[in-house]
PALUM-454854 format. One record per residue (C-alpha): residue number from 1; residue in one letter; z negated, x negated, y negated. Coordinates in Angstrom, 2 decimals. Layout:
// residues N
[pt NUM,'a',[Z,X,Y]]
...
//
This chain:
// residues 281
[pt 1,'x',[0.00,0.00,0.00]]
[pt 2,'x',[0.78,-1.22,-3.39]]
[pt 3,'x',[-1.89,-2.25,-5.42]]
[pt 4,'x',[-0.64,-1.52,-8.69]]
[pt 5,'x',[0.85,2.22,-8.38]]
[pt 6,'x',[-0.62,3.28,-4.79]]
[pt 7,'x',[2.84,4.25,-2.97]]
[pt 8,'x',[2.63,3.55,0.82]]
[pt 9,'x',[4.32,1.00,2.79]]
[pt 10,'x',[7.28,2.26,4.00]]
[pt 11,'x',[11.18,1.44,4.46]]
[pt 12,'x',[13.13,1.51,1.40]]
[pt 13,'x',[16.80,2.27,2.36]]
[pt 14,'x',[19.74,1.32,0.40]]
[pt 15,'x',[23.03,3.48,1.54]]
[pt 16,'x',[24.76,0.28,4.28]]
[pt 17,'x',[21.94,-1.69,3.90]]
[pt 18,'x',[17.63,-1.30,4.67]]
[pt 19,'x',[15.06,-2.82,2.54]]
[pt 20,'x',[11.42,-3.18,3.44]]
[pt 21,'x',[8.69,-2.41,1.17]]
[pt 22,'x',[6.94,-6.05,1.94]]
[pt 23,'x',[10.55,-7.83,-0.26]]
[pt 24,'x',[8.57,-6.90,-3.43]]
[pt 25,'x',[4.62,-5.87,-2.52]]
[pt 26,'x',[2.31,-8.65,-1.55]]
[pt 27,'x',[1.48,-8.83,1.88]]
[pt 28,'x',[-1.91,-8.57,1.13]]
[pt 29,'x',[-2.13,-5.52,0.00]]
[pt 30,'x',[-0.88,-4.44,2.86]]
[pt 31,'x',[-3.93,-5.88,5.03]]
[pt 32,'x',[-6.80,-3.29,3.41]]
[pt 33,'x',[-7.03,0.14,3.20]]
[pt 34,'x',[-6.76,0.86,-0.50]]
[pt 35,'x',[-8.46,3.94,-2.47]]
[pt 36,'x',[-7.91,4.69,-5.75]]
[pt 37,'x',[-9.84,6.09,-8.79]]
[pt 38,'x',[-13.27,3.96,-8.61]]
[pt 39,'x',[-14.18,0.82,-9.84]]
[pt 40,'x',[-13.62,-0.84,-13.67]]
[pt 41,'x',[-10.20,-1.04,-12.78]]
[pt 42,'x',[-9.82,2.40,-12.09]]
[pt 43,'x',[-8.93,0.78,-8.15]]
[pt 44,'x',[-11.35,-0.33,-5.44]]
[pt 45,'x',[-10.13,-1.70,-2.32]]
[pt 46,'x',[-13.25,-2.19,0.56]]
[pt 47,'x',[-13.62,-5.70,0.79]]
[pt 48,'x',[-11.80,-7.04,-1.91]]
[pt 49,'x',[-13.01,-8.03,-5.31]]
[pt 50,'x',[-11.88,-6.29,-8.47]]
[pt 51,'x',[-10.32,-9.96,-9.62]]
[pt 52,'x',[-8.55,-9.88,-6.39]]
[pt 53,'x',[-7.05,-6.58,-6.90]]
[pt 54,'x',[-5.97,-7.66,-10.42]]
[pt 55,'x',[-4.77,-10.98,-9.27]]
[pt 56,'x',[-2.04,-9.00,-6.25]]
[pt 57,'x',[-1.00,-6.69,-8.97]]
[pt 58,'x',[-0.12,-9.68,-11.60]]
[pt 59,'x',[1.41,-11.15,-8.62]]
[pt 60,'x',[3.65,-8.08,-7.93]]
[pt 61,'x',[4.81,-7.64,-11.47]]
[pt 62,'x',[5.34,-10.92,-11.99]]
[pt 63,'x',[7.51,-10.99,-8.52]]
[pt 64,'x',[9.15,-7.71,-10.22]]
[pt 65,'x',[10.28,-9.08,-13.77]]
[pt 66,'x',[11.88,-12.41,-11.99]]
[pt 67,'x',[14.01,-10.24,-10.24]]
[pt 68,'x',[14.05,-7.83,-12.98]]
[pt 69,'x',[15.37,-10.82,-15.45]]
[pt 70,'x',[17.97,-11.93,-13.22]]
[pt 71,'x',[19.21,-8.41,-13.15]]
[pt 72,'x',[19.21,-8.00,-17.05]]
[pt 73,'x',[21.01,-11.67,-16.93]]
[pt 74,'x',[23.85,-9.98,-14.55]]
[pt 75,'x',[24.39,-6.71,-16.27]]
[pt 76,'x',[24.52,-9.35,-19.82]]
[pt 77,'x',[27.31,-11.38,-18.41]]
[pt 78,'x',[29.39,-8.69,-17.26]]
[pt 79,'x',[28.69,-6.57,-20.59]]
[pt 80,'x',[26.77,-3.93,-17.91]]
[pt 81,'x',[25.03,-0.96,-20.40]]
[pt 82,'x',[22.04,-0.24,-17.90]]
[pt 83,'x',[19.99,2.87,-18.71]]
[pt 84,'x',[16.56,3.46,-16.73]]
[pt 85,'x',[16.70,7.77,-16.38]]
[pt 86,'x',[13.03,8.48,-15.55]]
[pt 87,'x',[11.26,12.01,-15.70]]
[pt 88,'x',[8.85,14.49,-14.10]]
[pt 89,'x',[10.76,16.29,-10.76]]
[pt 90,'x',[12.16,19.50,-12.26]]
[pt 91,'x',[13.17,17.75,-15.54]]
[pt 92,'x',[16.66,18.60,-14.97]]
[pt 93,'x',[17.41,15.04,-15.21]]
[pt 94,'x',[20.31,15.17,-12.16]]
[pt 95,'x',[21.96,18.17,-13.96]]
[pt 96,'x',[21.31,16.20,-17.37]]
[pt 97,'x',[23.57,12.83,-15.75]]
[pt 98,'x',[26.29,15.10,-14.20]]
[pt 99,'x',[27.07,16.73,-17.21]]
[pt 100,'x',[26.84,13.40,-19.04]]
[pt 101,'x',[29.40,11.77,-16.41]]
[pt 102,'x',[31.76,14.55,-16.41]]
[pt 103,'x',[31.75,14.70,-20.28]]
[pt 104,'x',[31.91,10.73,-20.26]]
[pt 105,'x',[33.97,9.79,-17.47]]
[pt 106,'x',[37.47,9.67,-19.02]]
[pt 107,'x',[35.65,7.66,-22.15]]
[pt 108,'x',[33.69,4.63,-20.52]]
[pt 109,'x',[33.33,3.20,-17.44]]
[pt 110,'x',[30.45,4.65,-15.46]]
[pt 111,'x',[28.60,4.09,-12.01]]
[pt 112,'x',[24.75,5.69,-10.95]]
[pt 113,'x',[22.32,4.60,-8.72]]
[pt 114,'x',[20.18,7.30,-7.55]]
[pt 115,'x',[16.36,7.15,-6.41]]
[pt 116,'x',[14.76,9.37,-4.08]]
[pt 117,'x',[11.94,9.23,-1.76]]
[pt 118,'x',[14.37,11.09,0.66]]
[pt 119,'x',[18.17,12.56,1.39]]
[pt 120,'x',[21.24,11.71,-0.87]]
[pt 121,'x',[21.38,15.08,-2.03]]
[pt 122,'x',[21.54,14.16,-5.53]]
[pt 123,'x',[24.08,11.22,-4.87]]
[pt 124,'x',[26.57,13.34,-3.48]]
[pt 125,'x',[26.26,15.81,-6.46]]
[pt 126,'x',[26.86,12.87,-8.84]]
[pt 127,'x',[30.04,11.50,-6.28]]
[pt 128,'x',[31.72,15.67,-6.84]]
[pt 129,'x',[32.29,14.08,-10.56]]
[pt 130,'x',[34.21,11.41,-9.48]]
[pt 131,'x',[32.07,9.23,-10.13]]
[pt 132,'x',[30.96,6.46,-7.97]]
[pt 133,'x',[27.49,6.21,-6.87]]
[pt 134,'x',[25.00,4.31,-4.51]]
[pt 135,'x',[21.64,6.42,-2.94]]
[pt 136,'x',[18.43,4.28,-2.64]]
[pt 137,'x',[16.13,6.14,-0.54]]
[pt 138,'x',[12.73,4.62,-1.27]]
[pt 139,'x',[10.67,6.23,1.75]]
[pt 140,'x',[6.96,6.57,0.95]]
[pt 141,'x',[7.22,4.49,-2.26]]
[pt 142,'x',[7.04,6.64,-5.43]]
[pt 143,'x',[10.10,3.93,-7.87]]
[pt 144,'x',[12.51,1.90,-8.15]]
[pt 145,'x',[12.00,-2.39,-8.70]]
[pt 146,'x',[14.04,-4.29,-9.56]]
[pt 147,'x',[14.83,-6.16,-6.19]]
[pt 148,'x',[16.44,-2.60,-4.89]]
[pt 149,'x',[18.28,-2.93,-8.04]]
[pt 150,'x',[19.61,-6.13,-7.54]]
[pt 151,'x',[20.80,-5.34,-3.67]]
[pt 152,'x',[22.52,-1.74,-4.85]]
[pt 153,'x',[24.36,-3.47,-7.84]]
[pt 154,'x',[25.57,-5.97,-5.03]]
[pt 155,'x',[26.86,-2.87,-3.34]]
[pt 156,'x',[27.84,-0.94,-6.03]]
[pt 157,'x',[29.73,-3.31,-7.67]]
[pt 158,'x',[30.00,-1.65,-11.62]]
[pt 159,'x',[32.72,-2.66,-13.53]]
[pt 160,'x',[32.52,-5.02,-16.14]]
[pt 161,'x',[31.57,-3.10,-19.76]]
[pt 162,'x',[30.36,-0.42,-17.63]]
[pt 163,'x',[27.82,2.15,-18.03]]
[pt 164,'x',[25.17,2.01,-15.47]]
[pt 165,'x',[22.77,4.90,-15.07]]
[pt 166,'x',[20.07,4.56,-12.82]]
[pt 167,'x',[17.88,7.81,-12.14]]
[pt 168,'x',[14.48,6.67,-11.02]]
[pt 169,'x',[12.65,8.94,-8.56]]
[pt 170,'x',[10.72,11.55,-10.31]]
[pt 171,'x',[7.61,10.43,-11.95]]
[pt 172,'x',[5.99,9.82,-14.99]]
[pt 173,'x',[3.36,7.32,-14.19]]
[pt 174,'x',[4.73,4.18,-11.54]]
[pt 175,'x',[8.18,3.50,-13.45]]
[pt 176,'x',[6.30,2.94,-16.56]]
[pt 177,'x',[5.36,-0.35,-15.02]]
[pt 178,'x',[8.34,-1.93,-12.75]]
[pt 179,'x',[10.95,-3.62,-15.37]]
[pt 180,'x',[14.82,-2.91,-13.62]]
[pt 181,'x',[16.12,-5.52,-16.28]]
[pt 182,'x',[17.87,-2.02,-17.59]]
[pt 183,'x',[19.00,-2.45,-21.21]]
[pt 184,'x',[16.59,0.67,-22.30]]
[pt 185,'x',[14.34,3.68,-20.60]]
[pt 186,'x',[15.71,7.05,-21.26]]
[pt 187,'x',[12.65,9.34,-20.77]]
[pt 188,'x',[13.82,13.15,-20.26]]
[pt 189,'x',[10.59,15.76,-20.99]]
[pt 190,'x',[12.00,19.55,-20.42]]
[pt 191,'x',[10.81,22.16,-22.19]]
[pt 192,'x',[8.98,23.86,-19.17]]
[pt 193,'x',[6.41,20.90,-18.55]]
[pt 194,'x',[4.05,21.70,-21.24]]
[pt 195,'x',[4.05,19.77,-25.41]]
[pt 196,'x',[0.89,17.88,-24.04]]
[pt 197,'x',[3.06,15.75,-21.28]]
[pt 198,'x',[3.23,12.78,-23.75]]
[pt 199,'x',[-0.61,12.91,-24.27]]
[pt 200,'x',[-1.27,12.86,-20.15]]
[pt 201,'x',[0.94,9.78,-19.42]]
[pt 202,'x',[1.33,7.92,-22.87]]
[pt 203,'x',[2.80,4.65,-20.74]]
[pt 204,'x',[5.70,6.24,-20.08]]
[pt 205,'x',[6.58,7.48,-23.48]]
[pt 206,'x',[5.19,3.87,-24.99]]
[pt 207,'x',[7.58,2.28,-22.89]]
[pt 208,'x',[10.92,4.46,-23.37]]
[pt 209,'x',[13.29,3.55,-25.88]]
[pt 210,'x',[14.65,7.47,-26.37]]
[pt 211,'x',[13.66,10.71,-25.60]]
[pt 212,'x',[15.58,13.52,-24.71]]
[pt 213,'x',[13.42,17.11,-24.88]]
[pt 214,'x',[15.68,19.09,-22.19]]
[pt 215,'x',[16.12,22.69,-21.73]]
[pt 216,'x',[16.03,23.32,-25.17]]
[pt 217,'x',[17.86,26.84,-24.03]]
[pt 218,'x',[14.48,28.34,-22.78]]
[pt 219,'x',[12.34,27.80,-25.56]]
[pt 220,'x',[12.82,31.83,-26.38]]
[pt 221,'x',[11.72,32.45,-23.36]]
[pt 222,'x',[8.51,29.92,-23.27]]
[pt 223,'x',[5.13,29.29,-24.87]]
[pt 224,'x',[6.05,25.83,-25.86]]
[pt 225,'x',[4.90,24.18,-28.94]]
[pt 226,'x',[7.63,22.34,-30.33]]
[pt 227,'x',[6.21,20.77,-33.12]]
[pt 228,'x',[3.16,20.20,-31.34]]
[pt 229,'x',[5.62,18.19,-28.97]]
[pt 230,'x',[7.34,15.91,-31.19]]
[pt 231,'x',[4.02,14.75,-33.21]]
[pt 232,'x',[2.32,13.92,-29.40]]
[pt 233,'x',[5.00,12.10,-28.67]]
[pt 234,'x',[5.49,10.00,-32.04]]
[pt 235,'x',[1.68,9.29,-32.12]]
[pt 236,'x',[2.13,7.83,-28.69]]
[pt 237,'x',[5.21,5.77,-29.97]]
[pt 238,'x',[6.20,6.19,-33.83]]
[pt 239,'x',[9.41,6.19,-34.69]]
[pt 240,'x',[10.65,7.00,-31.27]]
[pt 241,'x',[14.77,8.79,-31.54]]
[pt 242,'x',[14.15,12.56,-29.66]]
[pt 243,'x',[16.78,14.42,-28.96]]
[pt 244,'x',[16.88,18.34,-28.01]]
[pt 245,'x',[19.49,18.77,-25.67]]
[pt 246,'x',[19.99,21.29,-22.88]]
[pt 247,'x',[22.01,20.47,-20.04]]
[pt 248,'x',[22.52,23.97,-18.85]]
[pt 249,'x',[24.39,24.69,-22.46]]
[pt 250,'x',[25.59,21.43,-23.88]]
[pt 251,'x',[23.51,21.77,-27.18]]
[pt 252,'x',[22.59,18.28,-28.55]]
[pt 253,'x',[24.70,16.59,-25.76]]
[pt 254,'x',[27.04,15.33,-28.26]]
[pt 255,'x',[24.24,13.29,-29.45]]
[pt 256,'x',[22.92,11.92,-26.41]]
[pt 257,'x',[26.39,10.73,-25.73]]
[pt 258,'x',[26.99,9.23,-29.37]]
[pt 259,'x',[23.93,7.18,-28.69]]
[pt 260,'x',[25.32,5.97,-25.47]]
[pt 261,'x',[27.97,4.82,-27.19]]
[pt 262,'x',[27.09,3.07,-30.27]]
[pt 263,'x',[23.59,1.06,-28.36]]
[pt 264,'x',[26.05,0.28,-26.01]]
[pt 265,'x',[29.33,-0.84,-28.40]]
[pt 266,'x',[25.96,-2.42,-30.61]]
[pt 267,'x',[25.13,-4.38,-27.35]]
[pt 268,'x',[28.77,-5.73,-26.62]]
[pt 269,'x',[29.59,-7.02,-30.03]]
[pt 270,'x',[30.82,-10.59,-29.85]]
[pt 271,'x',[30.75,-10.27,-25.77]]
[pt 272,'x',[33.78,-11.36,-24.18]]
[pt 273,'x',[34.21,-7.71,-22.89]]
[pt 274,'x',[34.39,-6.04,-26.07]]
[pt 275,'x',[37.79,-5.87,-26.13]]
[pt 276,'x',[38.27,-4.24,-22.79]]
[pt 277,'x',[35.34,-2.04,-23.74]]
[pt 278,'x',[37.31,-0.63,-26.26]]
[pt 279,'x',[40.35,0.02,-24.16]]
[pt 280,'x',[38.44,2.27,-22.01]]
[pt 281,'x',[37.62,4.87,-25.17]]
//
């Protein structure tokens, strides 16, 4: 079990290929049976010390962001926009990236990787777009890292100046802390979670670059406090972009999809694949 988010041992599977959860958790935190919720730490494992626990979870980051700096060094060279897609379950963040591909697709280059505990369900509704994708099945663990990133890019091959939207399994706390070497975190908050989500897992708001408030179509039909919404999520990070969009509708897409496109055309300025960037629009 993982000492720094608590997802199980398990076998991570990458569509061709099988990854075991011991490539990026220590092996010693495989060796006790960890609780969590007690202690300073907020983590106790029986017979091991607090500054153990601390020291395998610096360990396992640190493991993480070597791989997750090679990655950001690979999508650099080849002018790769990588966006980290991470939400609640029930966000709407599949239905979000479909429309997004299928209003993109004939615009910019574009490839997905998709995260799921289980089945490729939502890879083969991304694939009906045209667009190709690779599933990472992640068993009992509960997000991506960056060295399942690294083996599906291998697989997935993106094409140079390419968009590359990874959709990390559905959860608001664990992603917060595993670096992919994406270019930014895109975190999605729907309408029909509740204004307070910010407030109840401020890491993951801290550490997103954008926010997209979806299902903006339902706030008629809800008792959701809008304003209340935006301030929560600005005192957790001021100055943070939010965007309403719905999926279901298409209102506020247009913006999502101008930001993709000037971060990214920001990003590639002076890179060797600007020019066949620009072809591609």
């Amino acid at each position: 079990m993982c000492t720094v988010c608590g997802c199980a041992e398990g076998e991570a599977r990458i569509e061709g290929s099988t990854l075991h959860s011991h490539d990026h958790h220590s092996p010693e935190s495989h060796e006790t049976n960890h609780h969590y919720g007690h202690g300073p730490a907020h983590a106790h494992a029986p017979g091991m010390s607090q500054t153990r626990m601390v020291q395998i979870e610096q360990d396992i980051l640190g493991k993480n962001q070597e791989y997750a700096n090679a990655n950001r060094t690979r999508f650099s060279d080849h002018g790769i926009f990588a966006l980290n897609l991470v939400s609640s379950p029930g966000s709407g963040k599949t239905t979000l990236l479909t429309r997004t591909l299928t209003e993109l697709r004939d615009e910019l280059p574009l490839a997905v990787i998709e995260g799921d505990q289980e089945t490729s369900n939502d890879a083969e509704r991304i694939r009906e777009t045209g667009v190709p994708a690779l599933q990472i099945n992640t068993g009992k663990g509960c997000h991506l890292d960056a060295h399942q990133i690294g083996h599906a890019v291998d697989s997935l091959d993106p094409p140079d100046a390419s968009v590359l939207f990874i959709e990390n399994v559905g959860n608001l706390v664990c992603p917060a802390a595993f670096d992919l070497g994406e270019a930014a975190k895109v975190a999605i908050l729907s309408v029909t979670e509740g204004e307070d989500k910010p407030l109840k897992y401020p890491d993951m708001f801290h550490a997103a670059d954008i926010v997209l408030l979806n299902k903006i179509d339902l706030l008629p039909h809800l008792d959701f406090n809008l304003e209340a919404c935006l301030t929560y999520t600005r005192r957790i990070k001021p100055g943070i972009q939010i965007l309403q969009v719905s999926a279901k509708t298409g209102e506020g897409m247009a913006d999502w999809y101008h930001w993709i496109q000037a971060t990214r055309a920001a990003r590639l300025v002076g890179h060797p694949h600007s020019q066949s960037s620009s072809a591609c629009r």
